[in-house]
MARBA-3410 file (N, C-alpha, C, O; in Angstrom, 1 decimal):
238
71.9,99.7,90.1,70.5,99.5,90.3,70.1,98.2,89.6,70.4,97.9,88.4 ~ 69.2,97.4,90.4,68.7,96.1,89.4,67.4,96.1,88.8,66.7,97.1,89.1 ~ 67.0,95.2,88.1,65.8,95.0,87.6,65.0,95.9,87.8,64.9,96.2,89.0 ~ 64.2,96.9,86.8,63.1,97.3,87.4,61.8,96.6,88.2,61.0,96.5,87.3 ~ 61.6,96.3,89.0,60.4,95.5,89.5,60.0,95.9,91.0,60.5,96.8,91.7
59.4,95.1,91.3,58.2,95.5,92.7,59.3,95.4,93.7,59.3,96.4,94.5 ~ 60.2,94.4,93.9,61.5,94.4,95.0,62.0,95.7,95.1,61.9,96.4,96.1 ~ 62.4,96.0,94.0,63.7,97.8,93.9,62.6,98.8,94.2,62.8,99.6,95.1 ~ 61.2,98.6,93.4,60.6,100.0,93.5,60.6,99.9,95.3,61.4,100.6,95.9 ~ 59.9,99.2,96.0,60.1,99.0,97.5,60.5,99.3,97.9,60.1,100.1,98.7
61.9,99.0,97.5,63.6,99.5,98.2,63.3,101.2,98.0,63.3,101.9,99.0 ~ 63.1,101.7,96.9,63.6,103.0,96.3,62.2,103.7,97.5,62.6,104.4,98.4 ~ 61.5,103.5,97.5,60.3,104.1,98.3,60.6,103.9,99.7,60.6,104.8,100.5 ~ 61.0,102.6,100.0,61.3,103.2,101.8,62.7,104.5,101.6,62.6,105.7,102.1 ~ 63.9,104.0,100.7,65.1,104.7,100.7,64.9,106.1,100.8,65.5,106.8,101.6
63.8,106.7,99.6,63.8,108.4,99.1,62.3,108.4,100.0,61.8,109.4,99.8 ~ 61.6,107.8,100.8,60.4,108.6,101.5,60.4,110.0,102.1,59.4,110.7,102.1 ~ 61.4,110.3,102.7,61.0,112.0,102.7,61.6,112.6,101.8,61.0,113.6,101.9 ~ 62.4,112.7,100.9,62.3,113.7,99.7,60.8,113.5,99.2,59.9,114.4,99.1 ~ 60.8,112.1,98.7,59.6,111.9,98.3,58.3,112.6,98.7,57.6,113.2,97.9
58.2,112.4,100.1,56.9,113.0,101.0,57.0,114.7,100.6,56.0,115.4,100.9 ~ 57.9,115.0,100.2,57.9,116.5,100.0,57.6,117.0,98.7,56.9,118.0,98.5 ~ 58.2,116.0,97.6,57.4,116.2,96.7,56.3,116.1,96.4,55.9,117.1,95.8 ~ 55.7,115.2,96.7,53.8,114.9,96.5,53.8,116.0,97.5,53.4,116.9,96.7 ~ 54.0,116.6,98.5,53.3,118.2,99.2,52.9,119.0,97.5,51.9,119.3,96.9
54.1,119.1,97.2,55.1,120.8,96.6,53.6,120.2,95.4,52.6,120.9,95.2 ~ 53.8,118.8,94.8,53.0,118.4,93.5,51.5,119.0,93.7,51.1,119.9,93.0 ~ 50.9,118.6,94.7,49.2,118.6,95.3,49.0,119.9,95.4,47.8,120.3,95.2 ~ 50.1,120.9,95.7,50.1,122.2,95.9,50.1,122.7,94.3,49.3,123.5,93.8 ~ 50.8,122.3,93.9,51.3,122.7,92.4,49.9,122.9,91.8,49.3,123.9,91.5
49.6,121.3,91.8,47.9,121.4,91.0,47.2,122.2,91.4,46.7,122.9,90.6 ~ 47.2,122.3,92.9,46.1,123.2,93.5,46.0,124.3,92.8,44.9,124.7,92.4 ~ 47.1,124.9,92.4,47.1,126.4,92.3,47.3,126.3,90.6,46.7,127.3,90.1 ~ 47.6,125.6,90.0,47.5,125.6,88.4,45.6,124.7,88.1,45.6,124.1,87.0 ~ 44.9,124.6,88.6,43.8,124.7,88.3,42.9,125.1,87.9,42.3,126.0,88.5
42.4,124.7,86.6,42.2,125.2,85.1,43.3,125.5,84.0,43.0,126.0,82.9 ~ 44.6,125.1,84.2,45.6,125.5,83.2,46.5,124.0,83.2,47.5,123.8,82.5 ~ 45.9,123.1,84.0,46.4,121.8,84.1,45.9,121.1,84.2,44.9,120.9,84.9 ~ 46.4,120.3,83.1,45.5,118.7,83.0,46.6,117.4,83.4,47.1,117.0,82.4 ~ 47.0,116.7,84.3,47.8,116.0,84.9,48.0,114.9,84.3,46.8,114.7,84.3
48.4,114.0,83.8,48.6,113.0,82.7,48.8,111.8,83.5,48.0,110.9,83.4 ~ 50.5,111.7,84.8,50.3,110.7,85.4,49.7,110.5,86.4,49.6,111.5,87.1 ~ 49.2,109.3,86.8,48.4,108.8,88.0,49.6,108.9,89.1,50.6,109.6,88.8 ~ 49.6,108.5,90.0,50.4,108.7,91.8,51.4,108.1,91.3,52.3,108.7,90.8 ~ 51.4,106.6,91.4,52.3,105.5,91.5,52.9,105.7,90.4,54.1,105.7,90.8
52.8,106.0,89.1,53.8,106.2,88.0,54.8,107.4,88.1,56.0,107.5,87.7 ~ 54.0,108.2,88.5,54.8,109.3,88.8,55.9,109.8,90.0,56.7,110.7,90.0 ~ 55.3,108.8,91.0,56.3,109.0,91.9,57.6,107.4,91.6,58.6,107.5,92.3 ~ 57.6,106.4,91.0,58.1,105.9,90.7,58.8,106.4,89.5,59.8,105.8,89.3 ~ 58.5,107.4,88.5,59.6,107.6,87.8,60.5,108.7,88.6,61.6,108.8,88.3
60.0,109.4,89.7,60.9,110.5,90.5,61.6,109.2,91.3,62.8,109.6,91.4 ~ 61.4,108.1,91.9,62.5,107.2,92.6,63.6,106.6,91.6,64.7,106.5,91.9 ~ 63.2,106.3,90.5,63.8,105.7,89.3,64.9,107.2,89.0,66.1,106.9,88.9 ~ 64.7,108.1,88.8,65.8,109.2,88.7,66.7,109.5,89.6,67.9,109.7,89.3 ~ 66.2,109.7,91.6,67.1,109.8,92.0,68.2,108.5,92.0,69.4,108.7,92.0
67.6,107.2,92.0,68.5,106.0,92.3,69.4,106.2,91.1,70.6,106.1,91.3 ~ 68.8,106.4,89.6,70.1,106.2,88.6,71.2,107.7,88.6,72.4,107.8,88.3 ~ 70.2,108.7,88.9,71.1,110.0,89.0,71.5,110.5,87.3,72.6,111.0,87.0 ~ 70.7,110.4,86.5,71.2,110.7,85.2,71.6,111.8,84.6,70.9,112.8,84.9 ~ 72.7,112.0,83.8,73.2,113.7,83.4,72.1,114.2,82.7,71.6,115.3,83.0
71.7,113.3,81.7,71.0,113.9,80.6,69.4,113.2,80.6,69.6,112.0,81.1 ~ 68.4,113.3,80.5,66.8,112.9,80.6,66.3,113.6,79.3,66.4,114.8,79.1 ~ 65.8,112.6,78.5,64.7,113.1,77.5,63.5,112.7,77.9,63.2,111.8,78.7 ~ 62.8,113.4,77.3,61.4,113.6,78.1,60.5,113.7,76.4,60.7,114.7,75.8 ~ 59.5,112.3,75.8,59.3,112.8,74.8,57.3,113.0,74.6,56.6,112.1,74.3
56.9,114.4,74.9,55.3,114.6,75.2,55.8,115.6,76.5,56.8,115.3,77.2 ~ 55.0,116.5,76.7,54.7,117.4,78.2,53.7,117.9,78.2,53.4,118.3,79.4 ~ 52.6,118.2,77.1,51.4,118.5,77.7,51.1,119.3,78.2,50.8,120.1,77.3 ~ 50.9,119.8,79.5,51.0,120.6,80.4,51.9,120.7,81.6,51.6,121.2,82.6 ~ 52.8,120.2,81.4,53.8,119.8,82.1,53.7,119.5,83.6,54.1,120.1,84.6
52.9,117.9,83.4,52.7,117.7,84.8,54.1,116.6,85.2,54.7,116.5,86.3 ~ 54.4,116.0,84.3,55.8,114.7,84.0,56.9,115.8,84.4,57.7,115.8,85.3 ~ 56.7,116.6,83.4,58.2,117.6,83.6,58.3,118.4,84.9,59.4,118.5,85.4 ~ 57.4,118.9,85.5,57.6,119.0,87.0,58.2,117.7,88.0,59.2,117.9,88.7 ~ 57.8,116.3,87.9,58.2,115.8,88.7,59.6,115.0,88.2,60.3,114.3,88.9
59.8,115.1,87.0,61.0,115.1,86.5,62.4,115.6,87.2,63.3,115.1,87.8 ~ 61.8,117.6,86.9,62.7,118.1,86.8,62.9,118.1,88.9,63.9,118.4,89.5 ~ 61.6,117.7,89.7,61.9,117.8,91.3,62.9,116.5,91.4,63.6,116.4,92.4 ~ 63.0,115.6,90.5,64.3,114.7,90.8,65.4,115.0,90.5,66.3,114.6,91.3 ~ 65.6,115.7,89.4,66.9,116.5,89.3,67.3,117.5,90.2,68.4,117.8,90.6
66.1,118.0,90.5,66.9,119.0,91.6,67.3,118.5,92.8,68.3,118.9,93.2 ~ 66.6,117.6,93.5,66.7,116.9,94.6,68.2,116.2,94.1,68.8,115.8,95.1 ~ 68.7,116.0,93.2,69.5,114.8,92.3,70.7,116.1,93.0,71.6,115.7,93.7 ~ 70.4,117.3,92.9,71.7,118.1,92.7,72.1,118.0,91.0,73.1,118.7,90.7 ~ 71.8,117.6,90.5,72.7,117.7,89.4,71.7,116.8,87.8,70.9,115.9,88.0
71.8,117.4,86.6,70.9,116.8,85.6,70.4,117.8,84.8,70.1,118.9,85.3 ~ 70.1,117.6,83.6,69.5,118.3,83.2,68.2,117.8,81.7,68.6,117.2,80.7 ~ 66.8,118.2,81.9,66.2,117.3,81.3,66.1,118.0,80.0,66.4,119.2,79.8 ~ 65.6,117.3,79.1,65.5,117.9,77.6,64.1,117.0,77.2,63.9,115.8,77.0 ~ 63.1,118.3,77.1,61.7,118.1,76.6,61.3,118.6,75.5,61.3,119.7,75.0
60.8,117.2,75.0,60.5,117.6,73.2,58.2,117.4,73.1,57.4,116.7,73.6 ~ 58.2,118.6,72.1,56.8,118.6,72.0,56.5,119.3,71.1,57.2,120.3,70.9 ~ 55.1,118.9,70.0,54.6,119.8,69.1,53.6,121.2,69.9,53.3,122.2,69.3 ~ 53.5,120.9,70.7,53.0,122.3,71.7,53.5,123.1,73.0,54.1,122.3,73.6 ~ 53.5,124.1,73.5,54.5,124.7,73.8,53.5,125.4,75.3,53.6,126.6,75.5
52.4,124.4,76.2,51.9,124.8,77.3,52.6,124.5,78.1,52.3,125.2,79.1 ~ 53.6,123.6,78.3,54.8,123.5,79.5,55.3,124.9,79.4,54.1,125.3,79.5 ~ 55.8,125.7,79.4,56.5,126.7,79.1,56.2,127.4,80.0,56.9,127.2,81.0 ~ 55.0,128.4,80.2,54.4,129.2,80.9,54.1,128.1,82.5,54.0,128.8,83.5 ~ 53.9,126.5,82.9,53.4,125.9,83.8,54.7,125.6,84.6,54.7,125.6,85.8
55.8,125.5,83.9,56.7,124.6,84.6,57.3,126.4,85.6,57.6,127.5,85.0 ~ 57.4,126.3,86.8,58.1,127.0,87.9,59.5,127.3,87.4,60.3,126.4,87.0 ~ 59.9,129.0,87.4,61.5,128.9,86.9,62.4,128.1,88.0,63.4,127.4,87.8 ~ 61.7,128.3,89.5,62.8,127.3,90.3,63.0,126.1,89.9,64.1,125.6,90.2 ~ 61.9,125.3,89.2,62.7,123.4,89.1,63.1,124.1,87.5,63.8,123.2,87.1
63.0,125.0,86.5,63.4,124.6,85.0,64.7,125.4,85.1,65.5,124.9,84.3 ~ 65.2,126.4,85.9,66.4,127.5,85.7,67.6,126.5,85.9,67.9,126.1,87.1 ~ 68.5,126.3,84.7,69.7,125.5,85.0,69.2,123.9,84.6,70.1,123.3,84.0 ~ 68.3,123.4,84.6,68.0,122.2,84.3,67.4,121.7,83.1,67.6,120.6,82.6 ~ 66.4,122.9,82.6,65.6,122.5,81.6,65.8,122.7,79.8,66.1,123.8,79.6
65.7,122.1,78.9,65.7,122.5,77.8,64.0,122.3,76.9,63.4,121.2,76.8 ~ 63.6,123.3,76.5,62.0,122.5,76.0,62.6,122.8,74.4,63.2,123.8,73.9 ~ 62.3,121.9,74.0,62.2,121.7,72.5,60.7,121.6,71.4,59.9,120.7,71.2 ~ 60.8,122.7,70.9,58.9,122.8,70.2,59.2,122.2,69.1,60.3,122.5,68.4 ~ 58.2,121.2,68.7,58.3,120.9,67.3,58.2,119.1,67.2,58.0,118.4,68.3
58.4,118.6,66.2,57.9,117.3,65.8,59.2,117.0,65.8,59.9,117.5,64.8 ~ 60.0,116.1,67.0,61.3,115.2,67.2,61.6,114.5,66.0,62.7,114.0,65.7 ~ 60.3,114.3,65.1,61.1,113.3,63.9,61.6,114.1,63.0,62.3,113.6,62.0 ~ 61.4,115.2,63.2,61.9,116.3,62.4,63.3,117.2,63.0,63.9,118.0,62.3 ~ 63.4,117.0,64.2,64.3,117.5,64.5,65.0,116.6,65.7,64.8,116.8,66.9
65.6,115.7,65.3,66.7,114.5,65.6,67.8,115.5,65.7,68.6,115.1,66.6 ~ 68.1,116.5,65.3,69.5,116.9,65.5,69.8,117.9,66.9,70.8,118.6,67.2 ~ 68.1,117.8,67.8,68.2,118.3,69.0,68.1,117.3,70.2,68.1,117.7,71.4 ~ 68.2,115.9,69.6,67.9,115.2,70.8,69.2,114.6,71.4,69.9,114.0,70.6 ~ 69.7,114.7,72.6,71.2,114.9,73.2,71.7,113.7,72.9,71.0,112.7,72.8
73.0,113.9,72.9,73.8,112.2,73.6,74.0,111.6,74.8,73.3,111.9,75.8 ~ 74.4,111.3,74.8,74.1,110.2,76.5,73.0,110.7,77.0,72.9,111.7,77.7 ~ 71.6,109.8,76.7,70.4,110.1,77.7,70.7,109.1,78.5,71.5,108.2,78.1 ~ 70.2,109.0,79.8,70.3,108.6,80.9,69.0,108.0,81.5,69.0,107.1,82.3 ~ 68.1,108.5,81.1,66.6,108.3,81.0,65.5,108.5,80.6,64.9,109.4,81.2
64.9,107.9,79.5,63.9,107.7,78.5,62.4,108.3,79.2,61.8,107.8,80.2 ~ 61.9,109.2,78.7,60.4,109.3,79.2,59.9,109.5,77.6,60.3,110.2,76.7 ~ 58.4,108.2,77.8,58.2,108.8,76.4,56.7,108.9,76.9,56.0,108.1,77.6 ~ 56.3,110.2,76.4,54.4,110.1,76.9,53.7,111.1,75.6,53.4,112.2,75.9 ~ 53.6,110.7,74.5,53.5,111.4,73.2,52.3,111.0,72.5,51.2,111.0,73.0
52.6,110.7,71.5,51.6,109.9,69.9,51.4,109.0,70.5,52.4,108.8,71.2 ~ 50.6,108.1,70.6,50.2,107.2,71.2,49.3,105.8,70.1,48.5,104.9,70.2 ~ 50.2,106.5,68.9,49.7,105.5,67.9,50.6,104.2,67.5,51.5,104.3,68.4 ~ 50.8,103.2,66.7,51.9,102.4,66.0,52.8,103.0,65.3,54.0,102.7,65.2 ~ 52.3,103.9,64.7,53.4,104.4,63.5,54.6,105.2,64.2,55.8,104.9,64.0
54.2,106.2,65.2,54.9,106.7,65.7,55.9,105.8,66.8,57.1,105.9,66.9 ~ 55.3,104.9,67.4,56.2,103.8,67.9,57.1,103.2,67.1,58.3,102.9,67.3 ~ 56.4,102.9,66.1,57.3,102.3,65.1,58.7,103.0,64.5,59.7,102.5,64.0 ~ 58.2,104.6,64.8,59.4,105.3,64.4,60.5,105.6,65.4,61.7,105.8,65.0 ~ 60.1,105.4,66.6,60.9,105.5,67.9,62.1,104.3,68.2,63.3,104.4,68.5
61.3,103.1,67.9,62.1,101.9,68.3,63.2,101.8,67.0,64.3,101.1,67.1 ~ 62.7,102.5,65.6,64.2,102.3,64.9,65.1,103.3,65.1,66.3,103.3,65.3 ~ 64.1,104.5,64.9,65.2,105.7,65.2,66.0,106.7,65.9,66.8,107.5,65.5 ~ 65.3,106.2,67.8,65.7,107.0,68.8,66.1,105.9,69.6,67.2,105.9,70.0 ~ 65.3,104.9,69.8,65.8,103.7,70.4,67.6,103.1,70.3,68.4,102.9,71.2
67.7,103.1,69.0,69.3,102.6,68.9,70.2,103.6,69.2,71.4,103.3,69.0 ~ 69.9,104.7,69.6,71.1,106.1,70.3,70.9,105.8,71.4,71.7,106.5,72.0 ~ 70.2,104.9,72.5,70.1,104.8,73.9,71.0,103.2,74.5,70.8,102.0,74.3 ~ 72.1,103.9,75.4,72.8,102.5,75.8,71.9,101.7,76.3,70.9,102.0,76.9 ~ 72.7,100.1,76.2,71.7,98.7,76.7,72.0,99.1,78.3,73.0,99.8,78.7
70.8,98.6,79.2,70.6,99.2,80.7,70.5,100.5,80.9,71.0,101.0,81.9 ~ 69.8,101.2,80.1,69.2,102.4,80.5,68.0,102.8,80.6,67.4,102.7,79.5 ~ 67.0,103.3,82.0,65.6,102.9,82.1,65.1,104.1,80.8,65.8,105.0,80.4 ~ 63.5,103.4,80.4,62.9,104.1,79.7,61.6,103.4,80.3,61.5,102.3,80.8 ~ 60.4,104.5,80.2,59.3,104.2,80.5,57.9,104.6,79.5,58.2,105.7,79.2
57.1,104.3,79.2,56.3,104.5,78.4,54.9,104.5,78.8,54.2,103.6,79.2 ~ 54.5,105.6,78.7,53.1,106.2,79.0,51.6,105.1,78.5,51.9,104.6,77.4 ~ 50.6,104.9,78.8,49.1,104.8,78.3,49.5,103.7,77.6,49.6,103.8,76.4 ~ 50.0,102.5,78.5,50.1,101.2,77.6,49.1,100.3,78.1,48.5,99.7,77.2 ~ 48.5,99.8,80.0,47.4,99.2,79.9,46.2,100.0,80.9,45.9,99.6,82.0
45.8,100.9,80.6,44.5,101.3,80.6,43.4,100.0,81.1,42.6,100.0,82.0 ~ 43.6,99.1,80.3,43.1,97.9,80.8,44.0,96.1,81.0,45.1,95.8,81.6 ~ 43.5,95.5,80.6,44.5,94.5,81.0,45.1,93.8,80.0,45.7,92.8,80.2 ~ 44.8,94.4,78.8,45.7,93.9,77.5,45.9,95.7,76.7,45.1,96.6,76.7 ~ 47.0,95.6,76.2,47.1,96.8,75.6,46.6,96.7,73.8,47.1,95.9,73.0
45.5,97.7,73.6,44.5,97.7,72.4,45.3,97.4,70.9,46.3,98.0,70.5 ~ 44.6,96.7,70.3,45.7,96.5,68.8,46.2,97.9,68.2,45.9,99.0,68.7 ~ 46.7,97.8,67.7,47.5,98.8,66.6,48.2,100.3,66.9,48.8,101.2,66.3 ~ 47.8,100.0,68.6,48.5,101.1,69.7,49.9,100.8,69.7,50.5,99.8,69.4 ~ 50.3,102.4,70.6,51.9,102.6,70.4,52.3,101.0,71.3,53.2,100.3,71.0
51.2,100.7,72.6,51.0,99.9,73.4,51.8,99.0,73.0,53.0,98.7,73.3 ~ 50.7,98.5,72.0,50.6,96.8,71.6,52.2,96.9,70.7,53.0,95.9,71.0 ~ 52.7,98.0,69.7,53.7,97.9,69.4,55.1,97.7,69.9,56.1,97.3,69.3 ~ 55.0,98.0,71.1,56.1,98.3,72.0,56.4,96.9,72.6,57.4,96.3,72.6 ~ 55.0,96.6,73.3,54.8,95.2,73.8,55.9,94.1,73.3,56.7,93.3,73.8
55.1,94.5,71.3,55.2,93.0,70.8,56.8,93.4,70.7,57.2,92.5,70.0 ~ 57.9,94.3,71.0,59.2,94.6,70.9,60.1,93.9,71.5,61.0,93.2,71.1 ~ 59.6,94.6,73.1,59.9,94.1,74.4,59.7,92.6,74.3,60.6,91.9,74.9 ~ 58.9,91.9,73.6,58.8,90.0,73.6,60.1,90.0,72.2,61.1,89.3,72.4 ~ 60.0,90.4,71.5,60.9,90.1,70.5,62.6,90.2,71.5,63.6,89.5,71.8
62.2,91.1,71.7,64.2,91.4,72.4,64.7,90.6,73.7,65.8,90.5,74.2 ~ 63.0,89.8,74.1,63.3,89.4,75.2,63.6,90.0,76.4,64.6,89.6,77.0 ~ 62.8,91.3,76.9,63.0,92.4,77.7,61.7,92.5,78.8,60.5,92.8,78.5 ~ 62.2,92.0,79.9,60.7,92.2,81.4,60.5,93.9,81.1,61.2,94.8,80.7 ~ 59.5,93.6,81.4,58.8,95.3,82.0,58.2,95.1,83.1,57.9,94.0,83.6
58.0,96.3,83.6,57.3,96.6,85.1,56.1,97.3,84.7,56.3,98.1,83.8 ~ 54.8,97.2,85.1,53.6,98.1,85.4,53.1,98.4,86.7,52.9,97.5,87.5 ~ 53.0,99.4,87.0,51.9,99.6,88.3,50.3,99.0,87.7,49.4,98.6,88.5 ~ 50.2,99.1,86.8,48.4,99.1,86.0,47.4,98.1,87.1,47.3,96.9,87.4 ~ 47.0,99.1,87.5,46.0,98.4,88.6,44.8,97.3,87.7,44.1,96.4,88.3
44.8,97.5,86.2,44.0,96.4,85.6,45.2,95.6,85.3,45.2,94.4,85.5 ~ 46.2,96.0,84.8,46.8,94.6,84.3,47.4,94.2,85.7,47.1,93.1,86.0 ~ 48.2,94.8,86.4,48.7,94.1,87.8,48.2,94.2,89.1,48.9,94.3,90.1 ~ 47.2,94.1,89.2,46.6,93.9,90.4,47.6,93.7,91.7,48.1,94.6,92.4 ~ 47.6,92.8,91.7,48.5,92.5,93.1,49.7,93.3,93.1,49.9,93.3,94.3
50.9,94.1,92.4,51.9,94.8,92.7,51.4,96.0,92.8,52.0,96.7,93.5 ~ 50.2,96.6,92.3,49.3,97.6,92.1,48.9,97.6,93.9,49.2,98.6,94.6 ~ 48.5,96.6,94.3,48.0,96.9,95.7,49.0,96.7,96.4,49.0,97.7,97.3 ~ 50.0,95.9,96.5,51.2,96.0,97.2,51.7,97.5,97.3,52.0,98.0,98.3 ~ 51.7,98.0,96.4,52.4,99.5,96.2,51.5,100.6,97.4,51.9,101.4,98.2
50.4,100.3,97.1,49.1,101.0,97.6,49.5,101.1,99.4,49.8,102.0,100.2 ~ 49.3,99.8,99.4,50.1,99.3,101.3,51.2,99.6,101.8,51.4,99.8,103.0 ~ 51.9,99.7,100.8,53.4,100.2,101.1,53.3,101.5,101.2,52.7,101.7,102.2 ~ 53.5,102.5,100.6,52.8,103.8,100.5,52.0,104.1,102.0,52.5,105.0,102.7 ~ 50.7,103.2,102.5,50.5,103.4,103.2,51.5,103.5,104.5,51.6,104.3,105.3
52.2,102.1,104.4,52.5,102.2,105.8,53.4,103.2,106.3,53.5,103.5,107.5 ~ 54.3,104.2,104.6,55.1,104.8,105.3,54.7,106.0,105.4,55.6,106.9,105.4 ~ 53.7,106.3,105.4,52.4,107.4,105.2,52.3,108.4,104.5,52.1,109.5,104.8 ~ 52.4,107.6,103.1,52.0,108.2,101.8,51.1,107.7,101.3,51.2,107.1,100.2 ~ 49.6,108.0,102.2,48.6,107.2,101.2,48.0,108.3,100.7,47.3,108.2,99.7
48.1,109.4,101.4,47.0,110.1,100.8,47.3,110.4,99.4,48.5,110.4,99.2 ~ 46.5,110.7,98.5,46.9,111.2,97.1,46.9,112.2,96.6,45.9,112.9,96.9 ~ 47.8,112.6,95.7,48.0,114.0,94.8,47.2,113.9,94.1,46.6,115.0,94.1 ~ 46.6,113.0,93.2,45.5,112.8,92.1,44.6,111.7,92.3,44.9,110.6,92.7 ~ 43.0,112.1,92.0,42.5,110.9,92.1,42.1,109.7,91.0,41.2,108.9,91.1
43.2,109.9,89.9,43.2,108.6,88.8,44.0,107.7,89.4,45.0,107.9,90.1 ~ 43.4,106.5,89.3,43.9,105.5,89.3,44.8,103.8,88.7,45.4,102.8,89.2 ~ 44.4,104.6,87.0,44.6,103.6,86.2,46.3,103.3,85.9,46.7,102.3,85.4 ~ 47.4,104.6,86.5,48.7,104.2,86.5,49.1,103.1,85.0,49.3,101.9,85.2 ~ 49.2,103.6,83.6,49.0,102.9,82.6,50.5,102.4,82.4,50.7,101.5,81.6
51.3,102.8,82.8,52.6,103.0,82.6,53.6,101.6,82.6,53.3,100.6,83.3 ~ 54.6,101.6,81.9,55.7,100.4,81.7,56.6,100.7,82.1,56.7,101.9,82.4 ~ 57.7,100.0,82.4,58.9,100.8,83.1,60.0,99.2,81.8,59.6,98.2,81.2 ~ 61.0,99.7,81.9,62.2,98.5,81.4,63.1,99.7,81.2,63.0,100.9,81.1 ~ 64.2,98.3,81.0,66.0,98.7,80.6,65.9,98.6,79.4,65.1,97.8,78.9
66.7,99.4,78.6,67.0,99.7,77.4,67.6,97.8,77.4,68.2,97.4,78.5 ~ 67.4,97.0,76.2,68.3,96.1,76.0,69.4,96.3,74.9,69.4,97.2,74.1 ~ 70.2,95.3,74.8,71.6,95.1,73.8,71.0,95.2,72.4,70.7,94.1,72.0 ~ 70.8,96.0,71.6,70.9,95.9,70.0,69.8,95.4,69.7,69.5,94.3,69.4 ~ 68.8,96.8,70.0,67.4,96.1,69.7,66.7,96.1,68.3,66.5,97.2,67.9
66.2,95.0,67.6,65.9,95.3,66.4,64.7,96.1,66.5,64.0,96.1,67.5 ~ 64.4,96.9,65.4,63.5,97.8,64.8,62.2,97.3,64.7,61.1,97.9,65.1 ~ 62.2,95.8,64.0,60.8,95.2,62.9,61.2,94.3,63.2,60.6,93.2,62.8
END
């Protein structure tokens, strides 16, 4: 798989369109019926691009770090199953995924982990295969990620990062801005859908979608905040 960027997501969206198309059904239905017990975190485009981003890499192992209500870990774990094969491992200080996530996508696939990951490093697997981080959303906590979880993940392995542009610069002293100023340090592209920060791949995606007739939407947020990149080579901390 190459670059994450607007070319591959393309590719990955004509390639998986009907699994795809079945997921956003199963998802829209999902909400439907968890209404009042679900609060949905990602917007369309983020979330169906981290489900093409899993079938194309096929990963054994997925950490998943935040679930909320487990609207991520649903379309997570619909790529592993669709994958045939994977299993994800979700870490959180609260424990409402549990009762939301369906035993058909969690039975065989899932691990949920309750509790504060900085405190319990000796549950988070080896060989991840793919990074979801959607958690603390402050610096400190970023700050603790990029020295401490970050260097157990091999160089070229996707990771994506939740609520970075909301708008068209990500706000000082956010997990955002910390991550940002990382990614320039290591010398690392990222991808956004962020309809404020990227406009034009933002609408491109929108057209595309349409033409293969997936416009209609599972959710109606649109702000898609989300980063996408490859783990790079020996990334410093500070």
């Amino acid at each position: 798989m190459g670059d994450i960027g607007l070319t591959l997501i393309g590719d990955l969206y004509r390639r998986y369109r009907e699994p795809l198309a079945k997921v956003r059904d199963a998802q829209r239905g999902f909400l439907r019926d968890m209404r009042g017990r679900m609060t949905p975190q990602l917007d369309d485009l983020e979330a169906e691009i981290t489900y093409l981003l899993l079938r194309e890499t096929r990963p054994d192992t997925v950490m998943e770090l935040g679930t909320f209500h487990g609207w991520s870990t649903t379309w997570i774990l619909s790529a592993l199953r669709d994958n045939g094969a994977g299993t994800l491992h979700s870490f959180d200080i609260v424990d409402n995924v549990v009762e939301n996530v369906p035993a058909d996508l969690s039975l065989g696939r899932w691990e949920f982990h309750q509790g504060d990951v900085r405190e319990n490093m000796s549950q988070v697997p080896e060989g991840i295969g793919y990074l979801f981080v959607d958690a603390a959303h402050n610096g400190r906590f970023a700050r603790w990620y990029l020295s401490e979880l970050f260097p157990r993940i091999a160089p070229g392995t996707p990771v994506s990062v939740h609520d970075v542009f909301h708008g068209k610069r990500a706000l000082p002293l956010t997990e955002g801005a910390v991550v940002l100023a990382w990614l320039r340090r290591t010398g690392t592209d990222f991808f956004t859908p962020s309809r404020r920060r990227a406009p034009a791949p933002y609408t491109a995606l929108l057209e595309l979608r349409e033409d293969l007739g997936l416009g209609e939407p599972v959710r109606t947020s649109t702000d898609n905040p989300m980063i996408y990149f490859r783990m790079p080579g020996l990334p410093p901390a500070a």
